[in-house]
C-alpha positions in Angstrom: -36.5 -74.7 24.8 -37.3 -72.2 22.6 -33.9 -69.5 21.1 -34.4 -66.2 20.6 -34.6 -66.9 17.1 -37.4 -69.2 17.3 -39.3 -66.9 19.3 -38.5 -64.3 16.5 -39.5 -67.1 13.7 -42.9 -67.5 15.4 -43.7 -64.0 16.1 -42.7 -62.4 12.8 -43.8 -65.8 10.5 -40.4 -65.5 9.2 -37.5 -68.2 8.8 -34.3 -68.2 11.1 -32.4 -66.4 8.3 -34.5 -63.5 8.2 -34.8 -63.8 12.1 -31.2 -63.7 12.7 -31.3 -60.4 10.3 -33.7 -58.9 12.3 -32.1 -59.8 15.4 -28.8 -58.5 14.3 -30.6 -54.9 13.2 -31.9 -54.4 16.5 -28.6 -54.9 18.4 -27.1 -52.9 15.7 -29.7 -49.8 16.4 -28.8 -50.6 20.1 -25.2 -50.3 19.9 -25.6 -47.1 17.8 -27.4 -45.6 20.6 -25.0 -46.6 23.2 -22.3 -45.4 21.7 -24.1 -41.7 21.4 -24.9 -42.5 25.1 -28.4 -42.0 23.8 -29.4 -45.8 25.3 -32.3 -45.8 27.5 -34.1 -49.0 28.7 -37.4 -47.8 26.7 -35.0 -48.6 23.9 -34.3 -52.0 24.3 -38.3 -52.7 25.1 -38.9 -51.3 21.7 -36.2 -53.3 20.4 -38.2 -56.5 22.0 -41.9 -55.4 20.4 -40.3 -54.8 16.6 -38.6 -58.5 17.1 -42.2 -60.3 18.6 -40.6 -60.8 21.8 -41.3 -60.6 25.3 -39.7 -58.0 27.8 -37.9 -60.6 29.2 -35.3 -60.6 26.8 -34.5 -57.3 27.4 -31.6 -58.6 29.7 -30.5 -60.6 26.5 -30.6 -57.1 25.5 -28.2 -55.8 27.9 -25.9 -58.6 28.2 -25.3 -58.3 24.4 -24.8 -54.7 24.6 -22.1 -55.2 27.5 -20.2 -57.7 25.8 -17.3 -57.4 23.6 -18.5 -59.6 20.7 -20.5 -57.5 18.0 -23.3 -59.4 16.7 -24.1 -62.6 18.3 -24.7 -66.0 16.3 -26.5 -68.7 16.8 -24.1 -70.2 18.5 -23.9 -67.0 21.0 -27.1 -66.6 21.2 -28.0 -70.2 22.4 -25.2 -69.7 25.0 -26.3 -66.4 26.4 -30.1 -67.4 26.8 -28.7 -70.7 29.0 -26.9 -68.2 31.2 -29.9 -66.1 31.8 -31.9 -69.4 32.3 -28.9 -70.9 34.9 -29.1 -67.5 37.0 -33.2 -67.7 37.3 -33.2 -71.1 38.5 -30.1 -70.4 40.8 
């Protein structure tokens, strides 16, 4: 199973450092929006094309934004993609 971050590695040819900076900028520009209530769904797509990724982390997207942490790690981010995965097989 690929993480987010891998898919990020692969699709920007960087290492998980830089991924997990990339992947923290986006949420960042996310949360900014929401809190201007400026968030629209277009939004997080576009967040999904700057990072490589697929539009089917853009309910990563929004589970992130709903959640009371502020940027996810690894650790989080690992977590979160298992729930997604649980719910589609379910």
């Amino acid at each position: 199973m690929n993480t987010i971050i891998d898919s990020i590695c692969n699709s920007c040819s960087c290492n998980k450092q830089q991924a997990e900076e990339y992947l923290q900028d986006e949420i960042r520009n996310l949360r900014e929006l929401k809190a201007l209530n400026d968030l629209r769904l277009s939004d997080i797509e576009t967040g999904c094309d700057n990072l490589g990724l697929e539009h089917d982390y853009v309910e990563y997207f929004i589970n992130v934004l709903a959640s009371c942490y502020q940027i996810p790690t690894e650790y989080e981010t690992e977590n979160n993609e298992r729930r997604m995965q649980k719910t589609d097989s379910q």
